[in-house]
Residue frames as qw, qx, qy, qz and C-alpha x, y, z in Angstrom:
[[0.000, 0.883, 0.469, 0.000, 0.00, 0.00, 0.00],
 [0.402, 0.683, -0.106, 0.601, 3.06, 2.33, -0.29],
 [0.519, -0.831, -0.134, -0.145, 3.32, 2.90, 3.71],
 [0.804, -0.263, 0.138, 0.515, 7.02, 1.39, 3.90],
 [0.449, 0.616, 0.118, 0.636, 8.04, 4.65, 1.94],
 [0.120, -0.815, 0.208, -0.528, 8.26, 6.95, 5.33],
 [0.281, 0.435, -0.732, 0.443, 10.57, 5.78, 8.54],
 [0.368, -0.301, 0.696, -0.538, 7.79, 5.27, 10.92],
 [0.838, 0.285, -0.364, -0.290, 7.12, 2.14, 9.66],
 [0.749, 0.230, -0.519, 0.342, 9.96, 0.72, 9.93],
 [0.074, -0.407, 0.546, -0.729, 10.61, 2.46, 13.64],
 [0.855, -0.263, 0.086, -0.438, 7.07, 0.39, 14.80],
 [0.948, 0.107, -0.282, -0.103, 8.57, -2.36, 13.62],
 [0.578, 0.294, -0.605, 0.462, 12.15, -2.15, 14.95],
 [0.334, -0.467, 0.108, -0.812, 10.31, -0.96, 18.13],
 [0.869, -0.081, -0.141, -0.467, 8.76, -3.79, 18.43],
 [0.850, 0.266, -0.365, 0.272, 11.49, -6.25, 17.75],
 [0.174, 0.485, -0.562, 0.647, 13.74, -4.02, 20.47],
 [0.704, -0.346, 0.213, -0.582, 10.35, -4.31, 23.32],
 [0.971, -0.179, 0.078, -0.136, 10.76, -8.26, 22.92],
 [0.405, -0.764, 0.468, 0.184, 14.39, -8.28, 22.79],
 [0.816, 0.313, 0.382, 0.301, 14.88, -10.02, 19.11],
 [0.247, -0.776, 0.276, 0.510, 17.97, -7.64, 18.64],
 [0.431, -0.274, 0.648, 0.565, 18.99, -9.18, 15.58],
 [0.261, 0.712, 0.626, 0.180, 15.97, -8.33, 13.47],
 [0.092, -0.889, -0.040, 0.446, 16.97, -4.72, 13.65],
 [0.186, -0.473, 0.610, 0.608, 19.97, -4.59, 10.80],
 [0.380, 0.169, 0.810, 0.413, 18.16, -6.34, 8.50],
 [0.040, 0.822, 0.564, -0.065, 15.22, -4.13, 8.82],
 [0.145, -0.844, 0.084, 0.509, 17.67, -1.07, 8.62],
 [0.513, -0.041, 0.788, 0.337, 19.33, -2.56, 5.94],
 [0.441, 0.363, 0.763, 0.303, 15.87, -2.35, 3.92],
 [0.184, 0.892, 0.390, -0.139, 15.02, 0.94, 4.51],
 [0.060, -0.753, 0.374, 0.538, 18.40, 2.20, 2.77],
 [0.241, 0.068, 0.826, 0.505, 17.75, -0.07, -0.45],
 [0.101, 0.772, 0.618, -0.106, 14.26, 1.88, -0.09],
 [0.172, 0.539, 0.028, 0.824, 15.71, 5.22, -0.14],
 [0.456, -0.776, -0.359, -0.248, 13.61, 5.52, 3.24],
 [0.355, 0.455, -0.446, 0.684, 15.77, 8.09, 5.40],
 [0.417, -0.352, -0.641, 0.540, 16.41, 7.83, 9.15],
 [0.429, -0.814, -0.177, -0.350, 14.25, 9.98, 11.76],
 [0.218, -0.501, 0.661, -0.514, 15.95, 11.05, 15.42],
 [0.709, -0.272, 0.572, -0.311, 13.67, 7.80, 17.01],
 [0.901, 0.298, -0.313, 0.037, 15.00, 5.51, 14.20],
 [0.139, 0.628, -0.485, 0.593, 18.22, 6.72, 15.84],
 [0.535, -0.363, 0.417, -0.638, 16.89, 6.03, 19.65],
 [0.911, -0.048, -0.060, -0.405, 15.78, 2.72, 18.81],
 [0.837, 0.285, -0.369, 0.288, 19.20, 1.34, 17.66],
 [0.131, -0.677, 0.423, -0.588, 20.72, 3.17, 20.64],
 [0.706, -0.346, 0.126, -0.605, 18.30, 1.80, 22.80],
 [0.980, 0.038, -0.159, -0.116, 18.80, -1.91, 21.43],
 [0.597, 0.494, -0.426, 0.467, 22.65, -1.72, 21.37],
 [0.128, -0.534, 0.579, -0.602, 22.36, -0.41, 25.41],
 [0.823, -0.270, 0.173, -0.468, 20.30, -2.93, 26.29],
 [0.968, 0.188, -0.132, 0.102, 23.23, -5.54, 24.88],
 [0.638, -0.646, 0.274, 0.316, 25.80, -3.70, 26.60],
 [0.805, 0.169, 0.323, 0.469, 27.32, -3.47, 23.81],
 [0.277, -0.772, -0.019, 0.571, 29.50, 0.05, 24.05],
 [0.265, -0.056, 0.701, 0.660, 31.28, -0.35, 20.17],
 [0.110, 0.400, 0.733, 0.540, 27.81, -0.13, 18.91],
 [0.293, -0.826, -0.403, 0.263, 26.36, 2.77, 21.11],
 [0.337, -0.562, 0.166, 0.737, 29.34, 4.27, 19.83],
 [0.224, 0.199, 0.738, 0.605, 29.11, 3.44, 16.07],
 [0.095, 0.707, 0.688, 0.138, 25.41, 4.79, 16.34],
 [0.317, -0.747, -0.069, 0.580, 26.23, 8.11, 17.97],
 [0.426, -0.317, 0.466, 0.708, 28.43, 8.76, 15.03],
 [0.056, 0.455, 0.613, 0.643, 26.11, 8.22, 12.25],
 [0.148, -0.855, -0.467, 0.170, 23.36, 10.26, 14.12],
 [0.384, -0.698, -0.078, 0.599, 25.64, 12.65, 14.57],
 [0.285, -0.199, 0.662, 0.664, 26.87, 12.82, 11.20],
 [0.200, 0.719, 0.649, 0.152, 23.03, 12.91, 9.29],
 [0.033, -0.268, -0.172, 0.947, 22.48, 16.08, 8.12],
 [0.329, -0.359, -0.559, -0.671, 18.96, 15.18, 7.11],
 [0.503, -0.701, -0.505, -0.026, 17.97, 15.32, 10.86],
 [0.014, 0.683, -0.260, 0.682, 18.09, 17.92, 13.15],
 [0.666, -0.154, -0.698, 0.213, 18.91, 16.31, 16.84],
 [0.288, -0.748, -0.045, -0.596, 17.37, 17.60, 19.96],
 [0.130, -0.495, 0.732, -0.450, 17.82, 16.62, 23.63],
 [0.780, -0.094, 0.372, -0.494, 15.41, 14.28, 23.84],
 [0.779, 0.400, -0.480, -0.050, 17.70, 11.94, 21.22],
 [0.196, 0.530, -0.665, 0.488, 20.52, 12.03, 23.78],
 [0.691, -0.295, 0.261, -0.607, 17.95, 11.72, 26.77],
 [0.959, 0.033, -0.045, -0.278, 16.38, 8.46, 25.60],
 [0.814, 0.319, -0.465, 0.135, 19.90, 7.04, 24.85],
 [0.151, -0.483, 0.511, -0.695, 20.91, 8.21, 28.21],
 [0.842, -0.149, 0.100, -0.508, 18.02, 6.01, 29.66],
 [0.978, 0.027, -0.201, -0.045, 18.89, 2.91, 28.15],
 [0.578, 0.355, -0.617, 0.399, 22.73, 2.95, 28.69],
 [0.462, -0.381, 0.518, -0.611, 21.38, 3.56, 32.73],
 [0.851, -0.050, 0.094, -0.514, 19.38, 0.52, 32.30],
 [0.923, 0.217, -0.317, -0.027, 22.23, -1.23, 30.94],
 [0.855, -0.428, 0.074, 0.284, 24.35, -0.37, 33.38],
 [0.677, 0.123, 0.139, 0.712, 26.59, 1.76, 31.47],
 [0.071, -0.927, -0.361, 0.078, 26.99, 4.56, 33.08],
 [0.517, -0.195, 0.440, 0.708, 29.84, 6.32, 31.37],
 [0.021, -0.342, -0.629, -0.698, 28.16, 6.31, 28.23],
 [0.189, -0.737, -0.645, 0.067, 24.95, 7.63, 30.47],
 [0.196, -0.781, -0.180, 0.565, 26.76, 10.52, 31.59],
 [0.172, -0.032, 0.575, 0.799, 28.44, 11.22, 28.07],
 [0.103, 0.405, 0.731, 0.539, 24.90, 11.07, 26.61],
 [0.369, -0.731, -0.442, 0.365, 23.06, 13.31, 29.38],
 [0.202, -0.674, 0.020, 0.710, 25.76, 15.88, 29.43],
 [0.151, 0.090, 0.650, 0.740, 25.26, 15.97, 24.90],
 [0.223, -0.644, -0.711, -0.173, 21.05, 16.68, 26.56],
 [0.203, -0.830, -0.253, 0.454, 21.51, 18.92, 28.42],
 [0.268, -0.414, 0.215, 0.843, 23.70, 21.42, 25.73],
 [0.063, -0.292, -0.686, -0.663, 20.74, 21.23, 23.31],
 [0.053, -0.705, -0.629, 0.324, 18.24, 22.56, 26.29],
 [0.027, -0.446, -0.015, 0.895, 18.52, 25.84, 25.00],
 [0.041, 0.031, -0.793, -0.608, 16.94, 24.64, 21.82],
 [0.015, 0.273, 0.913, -0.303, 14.46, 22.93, 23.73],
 [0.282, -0.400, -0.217, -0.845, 10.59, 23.98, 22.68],
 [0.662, -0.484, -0.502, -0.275, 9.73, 22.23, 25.85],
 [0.277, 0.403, -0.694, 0.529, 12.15, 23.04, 28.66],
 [0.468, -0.419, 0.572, -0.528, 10.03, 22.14, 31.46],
 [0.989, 0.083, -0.070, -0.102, 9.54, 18.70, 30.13],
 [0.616, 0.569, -0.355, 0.413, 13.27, 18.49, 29.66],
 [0.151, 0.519, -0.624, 0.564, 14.36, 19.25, 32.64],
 [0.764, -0.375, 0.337, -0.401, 11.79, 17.20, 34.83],
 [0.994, 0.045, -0.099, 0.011, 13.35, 14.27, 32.88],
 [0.267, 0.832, -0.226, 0.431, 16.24, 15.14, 33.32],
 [0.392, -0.569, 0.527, -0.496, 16.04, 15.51, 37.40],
 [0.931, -0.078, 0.299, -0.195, 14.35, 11.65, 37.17],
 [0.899, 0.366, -0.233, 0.056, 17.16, 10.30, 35.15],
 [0.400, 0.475, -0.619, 0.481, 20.01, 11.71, 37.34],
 [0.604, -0.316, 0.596, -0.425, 18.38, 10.73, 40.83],
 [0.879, 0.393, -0.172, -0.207, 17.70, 7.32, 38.77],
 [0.606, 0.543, -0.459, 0.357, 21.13, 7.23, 38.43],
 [0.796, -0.385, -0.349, 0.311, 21.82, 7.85, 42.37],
 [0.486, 0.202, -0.077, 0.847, 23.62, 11.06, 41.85],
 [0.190, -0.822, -0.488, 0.225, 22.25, 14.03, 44.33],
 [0.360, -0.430, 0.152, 0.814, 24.69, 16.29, 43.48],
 [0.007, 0.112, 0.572, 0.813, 23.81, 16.68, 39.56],
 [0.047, -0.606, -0.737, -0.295, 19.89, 16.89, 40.68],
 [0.381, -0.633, -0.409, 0.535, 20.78, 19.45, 42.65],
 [0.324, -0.164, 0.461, 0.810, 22.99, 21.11, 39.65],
 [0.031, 0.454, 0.783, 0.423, 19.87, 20.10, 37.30],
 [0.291, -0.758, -0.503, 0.296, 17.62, 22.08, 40.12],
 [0.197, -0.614, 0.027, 0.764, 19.57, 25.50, 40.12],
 [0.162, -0.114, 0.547, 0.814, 19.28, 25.43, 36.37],
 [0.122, -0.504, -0.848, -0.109, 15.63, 24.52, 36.23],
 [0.206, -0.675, -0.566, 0.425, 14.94, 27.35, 38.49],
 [0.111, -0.320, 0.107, 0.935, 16.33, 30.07, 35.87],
 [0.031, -0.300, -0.853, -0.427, 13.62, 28.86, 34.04],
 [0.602, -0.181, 0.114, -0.769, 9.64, 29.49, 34.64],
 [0.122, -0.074, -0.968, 0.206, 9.16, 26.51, 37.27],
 [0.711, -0.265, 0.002, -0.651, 5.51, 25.94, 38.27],
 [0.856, -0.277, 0.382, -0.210, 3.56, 22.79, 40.50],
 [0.954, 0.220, -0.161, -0.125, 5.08, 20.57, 37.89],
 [0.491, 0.583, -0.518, 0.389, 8.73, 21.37, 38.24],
 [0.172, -0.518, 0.617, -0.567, 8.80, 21.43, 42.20],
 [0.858, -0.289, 0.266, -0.332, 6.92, 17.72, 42.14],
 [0.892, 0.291, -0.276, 0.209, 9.68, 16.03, 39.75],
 [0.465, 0.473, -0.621, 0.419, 12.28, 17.37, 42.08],
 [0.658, -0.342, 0.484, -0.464, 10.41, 16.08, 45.31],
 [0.775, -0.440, 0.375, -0.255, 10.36, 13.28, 43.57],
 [0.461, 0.627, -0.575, 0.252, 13.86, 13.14, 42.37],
 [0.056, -0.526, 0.695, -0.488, 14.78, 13.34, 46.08],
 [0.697, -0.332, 0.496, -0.397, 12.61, 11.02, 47.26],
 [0.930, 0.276, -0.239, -0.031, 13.89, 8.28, 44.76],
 [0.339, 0.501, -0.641, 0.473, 17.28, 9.29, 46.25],
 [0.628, -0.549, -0.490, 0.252, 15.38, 8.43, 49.96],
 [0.303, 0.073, -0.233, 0.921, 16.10, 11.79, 50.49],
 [0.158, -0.743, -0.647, -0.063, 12.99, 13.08, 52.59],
 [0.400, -0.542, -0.127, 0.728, 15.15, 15.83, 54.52],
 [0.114, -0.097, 0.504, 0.851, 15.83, 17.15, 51.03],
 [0.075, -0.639, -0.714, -0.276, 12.01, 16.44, 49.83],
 [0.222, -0.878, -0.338, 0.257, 10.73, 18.82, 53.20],
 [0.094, -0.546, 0.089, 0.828, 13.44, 21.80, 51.91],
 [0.078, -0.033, 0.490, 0.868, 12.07, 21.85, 48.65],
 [0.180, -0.764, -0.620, -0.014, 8.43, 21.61, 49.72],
 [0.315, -0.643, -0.180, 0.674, 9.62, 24.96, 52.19],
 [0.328, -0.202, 0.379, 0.842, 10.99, 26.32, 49.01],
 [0.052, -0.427, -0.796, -0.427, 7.79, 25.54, 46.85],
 [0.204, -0.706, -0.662, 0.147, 5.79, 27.17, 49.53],
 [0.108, -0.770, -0.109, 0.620, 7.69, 30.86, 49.37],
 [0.093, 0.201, 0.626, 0.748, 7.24, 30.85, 45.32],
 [0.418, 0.428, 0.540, -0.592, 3.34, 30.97, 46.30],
 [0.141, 0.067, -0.665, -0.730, 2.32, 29.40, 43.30],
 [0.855, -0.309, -0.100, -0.404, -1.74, 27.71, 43.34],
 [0.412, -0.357, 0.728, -0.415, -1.58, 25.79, 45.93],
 [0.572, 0.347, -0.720, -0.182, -1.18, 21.96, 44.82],
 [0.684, -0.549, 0.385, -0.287, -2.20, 19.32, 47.06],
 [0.989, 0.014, -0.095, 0.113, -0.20, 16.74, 45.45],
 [0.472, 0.641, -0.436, 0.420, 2.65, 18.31, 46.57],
 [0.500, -0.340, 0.546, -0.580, 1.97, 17.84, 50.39],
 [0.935, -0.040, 0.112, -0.334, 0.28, 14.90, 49.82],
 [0.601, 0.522, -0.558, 0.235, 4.03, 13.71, 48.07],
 [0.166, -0.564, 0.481, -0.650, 5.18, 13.98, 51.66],
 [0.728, -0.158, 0.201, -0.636, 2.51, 12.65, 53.08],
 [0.975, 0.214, -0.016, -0.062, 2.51, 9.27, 51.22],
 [0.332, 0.602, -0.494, 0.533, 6.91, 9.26, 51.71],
 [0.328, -0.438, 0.578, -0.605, 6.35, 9.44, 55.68],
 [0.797, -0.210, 0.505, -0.257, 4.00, 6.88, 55.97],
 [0.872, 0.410, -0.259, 0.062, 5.71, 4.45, 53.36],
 [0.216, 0.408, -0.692, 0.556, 8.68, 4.81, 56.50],
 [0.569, -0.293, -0.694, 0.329, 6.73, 4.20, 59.01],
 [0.190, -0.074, -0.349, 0.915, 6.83, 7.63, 60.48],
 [0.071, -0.637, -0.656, -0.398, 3.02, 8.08, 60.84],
 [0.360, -0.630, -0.313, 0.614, 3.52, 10.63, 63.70],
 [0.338, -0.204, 0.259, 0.882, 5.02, 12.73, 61.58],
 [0.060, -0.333, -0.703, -0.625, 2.43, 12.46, 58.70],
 [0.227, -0.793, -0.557, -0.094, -0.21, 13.38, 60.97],
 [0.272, -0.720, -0.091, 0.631, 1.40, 16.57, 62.77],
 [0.052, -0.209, 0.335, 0.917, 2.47, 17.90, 59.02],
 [0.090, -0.637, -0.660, -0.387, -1.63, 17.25, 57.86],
 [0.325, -0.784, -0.478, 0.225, -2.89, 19.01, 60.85],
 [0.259, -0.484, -0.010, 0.836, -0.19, 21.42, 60.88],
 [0.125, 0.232, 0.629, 0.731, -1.04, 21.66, 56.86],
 [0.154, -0.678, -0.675, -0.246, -4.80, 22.24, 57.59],
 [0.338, -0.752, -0.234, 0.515, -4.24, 24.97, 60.62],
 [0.211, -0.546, 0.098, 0.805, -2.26, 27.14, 57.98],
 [0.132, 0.062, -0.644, -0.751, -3.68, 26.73, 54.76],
 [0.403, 0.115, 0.053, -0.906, -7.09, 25.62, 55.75],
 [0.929, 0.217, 0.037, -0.298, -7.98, 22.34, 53.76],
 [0.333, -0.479, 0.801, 0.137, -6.27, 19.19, 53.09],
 [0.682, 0.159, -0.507, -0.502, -7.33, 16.18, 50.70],
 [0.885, -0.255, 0.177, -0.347, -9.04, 13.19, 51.24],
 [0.820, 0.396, -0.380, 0.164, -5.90, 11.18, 49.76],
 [0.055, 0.565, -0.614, 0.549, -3.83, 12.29, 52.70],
 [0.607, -0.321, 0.479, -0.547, -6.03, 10.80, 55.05],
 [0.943, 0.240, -0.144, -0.180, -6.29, 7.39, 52.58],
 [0.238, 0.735, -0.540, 0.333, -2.40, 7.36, 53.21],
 [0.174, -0.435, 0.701, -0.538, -2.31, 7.13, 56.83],
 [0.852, -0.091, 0.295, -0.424, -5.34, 5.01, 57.33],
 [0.937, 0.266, -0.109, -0.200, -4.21, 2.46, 55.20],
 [0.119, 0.551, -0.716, 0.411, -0.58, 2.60, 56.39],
 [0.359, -0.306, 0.538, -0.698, -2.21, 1.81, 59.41],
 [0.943, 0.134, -0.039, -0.301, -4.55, -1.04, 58.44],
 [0.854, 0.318, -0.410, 0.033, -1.46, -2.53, 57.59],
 [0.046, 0.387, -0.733, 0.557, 0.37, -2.36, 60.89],
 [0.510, -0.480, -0.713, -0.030, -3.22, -3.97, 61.99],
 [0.158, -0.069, -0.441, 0.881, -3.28, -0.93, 64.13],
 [0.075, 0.519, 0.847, 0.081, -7.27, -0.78, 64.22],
 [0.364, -0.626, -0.367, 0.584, -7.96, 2.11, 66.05],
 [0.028, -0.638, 0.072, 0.766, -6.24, 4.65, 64.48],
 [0.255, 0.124, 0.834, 0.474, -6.94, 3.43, 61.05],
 [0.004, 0.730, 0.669, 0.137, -10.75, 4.24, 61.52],
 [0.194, -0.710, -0.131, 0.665, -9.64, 7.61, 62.88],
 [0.385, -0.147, 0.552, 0.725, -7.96, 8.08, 59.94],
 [0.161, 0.242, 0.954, 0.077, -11.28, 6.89, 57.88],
 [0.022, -0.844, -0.505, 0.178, -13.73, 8.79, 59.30],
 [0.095, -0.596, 0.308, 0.736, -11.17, 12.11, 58.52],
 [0.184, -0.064, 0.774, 0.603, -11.47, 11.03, 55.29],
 [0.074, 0.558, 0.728, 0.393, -14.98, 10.36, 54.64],
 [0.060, -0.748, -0.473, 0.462, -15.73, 13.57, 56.70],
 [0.118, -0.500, 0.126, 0.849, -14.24, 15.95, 54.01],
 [0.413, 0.227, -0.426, -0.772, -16.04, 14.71, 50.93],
 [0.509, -0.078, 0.787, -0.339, -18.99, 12.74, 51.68],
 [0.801, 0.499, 0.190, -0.271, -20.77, 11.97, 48.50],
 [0.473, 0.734, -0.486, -0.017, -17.56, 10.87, 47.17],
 [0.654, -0.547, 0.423, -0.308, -16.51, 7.91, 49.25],
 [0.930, 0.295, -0.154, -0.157, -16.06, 4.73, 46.41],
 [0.617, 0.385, -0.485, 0.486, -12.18, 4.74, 46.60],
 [0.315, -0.552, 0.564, -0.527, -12.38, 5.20, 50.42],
 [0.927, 0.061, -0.016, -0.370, -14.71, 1.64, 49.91],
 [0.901, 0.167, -0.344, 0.205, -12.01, -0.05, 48.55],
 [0.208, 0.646, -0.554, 0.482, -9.48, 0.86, 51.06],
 [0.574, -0.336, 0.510, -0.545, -11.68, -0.56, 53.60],
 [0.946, -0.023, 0.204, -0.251, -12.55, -3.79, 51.53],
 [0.789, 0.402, -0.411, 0.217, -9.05, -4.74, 51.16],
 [0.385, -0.540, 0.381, -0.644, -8.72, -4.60, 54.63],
 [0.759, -0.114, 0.417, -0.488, -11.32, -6.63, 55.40],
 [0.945, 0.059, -0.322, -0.023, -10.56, -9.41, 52.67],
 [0.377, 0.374, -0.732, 0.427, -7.20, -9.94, 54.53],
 [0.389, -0.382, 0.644, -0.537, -9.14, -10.26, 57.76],
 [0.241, 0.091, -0.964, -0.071, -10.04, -14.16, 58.61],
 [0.007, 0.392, 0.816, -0.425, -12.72, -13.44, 61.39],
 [0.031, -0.707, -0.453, -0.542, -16.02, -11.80, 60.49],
 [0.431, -0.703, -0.284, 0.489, -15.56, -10.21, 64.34],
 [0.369, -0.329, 0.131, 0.859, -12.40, -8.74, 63.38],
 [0.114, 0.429, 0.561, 0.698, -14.76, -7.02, 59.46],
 [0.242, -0.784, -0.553, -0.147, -17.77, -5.87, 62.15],
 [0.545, -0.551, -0.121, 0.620, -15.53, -4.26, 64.12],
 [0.477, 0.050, 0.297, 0.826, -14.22, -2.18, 61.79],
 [0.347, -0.626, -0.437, -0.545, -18.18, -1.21, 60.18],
 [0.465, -0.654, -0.591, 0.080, -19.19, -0.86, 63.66],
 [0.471, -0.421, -0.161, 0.758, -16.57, 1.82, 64.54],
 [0.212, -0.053, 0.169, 0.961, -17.14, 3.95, 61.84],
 [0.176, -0.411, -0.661, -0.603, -20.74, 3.85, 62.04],
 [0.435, -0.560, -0.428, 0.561, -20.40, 5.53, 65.50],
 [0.028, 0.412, -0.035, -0.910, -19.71, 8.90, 63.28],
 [0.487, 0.613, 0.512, -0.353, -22.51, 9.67, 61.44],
 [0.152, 0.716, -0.534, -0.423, -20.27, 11.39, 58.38],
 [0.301, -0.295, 0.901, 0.100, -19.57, 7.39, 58.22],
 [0.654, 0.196, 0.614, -0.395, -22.64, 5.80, 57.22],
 [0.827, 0.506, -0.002, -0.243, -22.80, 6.01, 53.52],
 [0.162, 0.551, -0.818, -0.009, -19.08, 4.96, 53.45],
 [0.360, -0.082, 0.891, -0.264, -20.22, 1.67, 55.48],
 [0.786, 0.305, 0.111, -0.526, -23.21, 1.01, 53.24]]
């Protein structure tokens, strides 16, 4: 039908072949599309990267580079470099990761997307394990126009790094921009604390959250409760619960399931009534318990 006459064709296909790891189907398939006349794209490029990090195989990560580099029927942006950046992380070759990274980042000026760019960016060098360069990444980001989006990829940069200390200064930071106020940026936090264990905490920065700003989201409170379910810690669970269903009652479905995956883990029907019985002590509760 004449479709094999433009590159993304043949990118599905070597796509495809790279996703199920039949690596050698790629050359042949490149192969046809230069007896075609059909000229490479940047993610024809990416693909063979991709395949060549994923085989460890550094000679051919190089070799590609070159030609890419060397096309002057494409014009090559950061997001070429990026992607190949990615895979040579994935393969473990992190040399070639930082080579390809630091060739991404001198084409951000180019960039028609820089806040996309630079959230990947932050996730590829915390990824990587490196706090320093997300930090680097961060100062540069910020000459930029950052909004909610930028200040949740580097929360959670830092919390990939298990860096929570770091998480709560750039929350602090986030909060004397005064951009709209974002609850998934608190809620980040939130869901960080009690994934440690530190459910004290989580509750004294909601409460504190609510005393200065006023409102808080029912997800925060899904957090803790369910944290809590899983310590089998009954009590405060339902505390939790009822917070939860008190802030948006006609909305309650995903509070439902939090409770009936609970209850399938429980063995006794005692231990299920219990549960219904507590929260149908607060009236807020009832249509949640239905």
């Amino acid at each position: 039908m004449g479709f094999d006459r433009t590159p993304i064709s043949y990118n599905n296909m070597m796509n495809l072949y790279y996703q199920i790891g039949e690596f050698e189907k790629l050359d042949p398939l490149l192969q046809e599309t230069k007896e075609k006349g059909v000229s490479f794209d940047p993610f024809t490029y990416c693909i063979q990267l991709s395949a060549y990090a994923a085989a460890s195989d550094i000679t051919g990560v190089d070799k590609i580079v070159e030609q890419m580099e060397s096309d002057t029927n494409i014009v090559l942006d950061w997001n070429c470099y990026a992607i190949a950046a990615n895979s040579c992380l994935k393969a473990g070759l992190i040399d070639k990761f930082v080579s390809m990274l630091r060739k991404s980042e001198g084409l951000l000026a180019t960039a028609k997307r820089k806040g996309y760019a630079f959230d990947f960016l932050l996730k590829l060098y915390a990824k990587s394990g490196n706090k320093d360069e997300v930090h680097r990444v961060w100062n540069l980001y910020k000459k930029e126009k950052v909004n909610n989006k930028g200040f949740i990829s580097m929360i959670r940069s830092l919390l990939i790094l298990d860096d929570i200390e770091g998480a709560e200064c750039i929350f602090k930071e986030w909060e004397t921009w005064k951009l709209v106020y974002d609850l998934r940026i608190p809620n980040m936090l939130v869901e960080a604390y009690c994934r440690e264990g530190l459910m004290e905490k989580a509750e004294d920065f909601i409460n504190e959250t609510l005393t200065v700003r006023g409102k808080f989201s029912v997800e925060s409170w899904c957090y803790l409760a369910n944290r809590y379910l899983q310590k089998d810690q009954l009590p405060q669970a339902v505390d939790a619960l009822k917070k939860a269903a008190s802030l948006c009652p006609p909305e309650l479905n995903h509070l439902k399931e939090i409770l009936a995956t609970f209850l399938d883990g429980k063995q006794e029907v005692k231990e299920a009534e219990k549960v219904v019985n507590l929260l149908r002590s607060d009236a807020n509760s009832l249509s949640f318990c239905s």
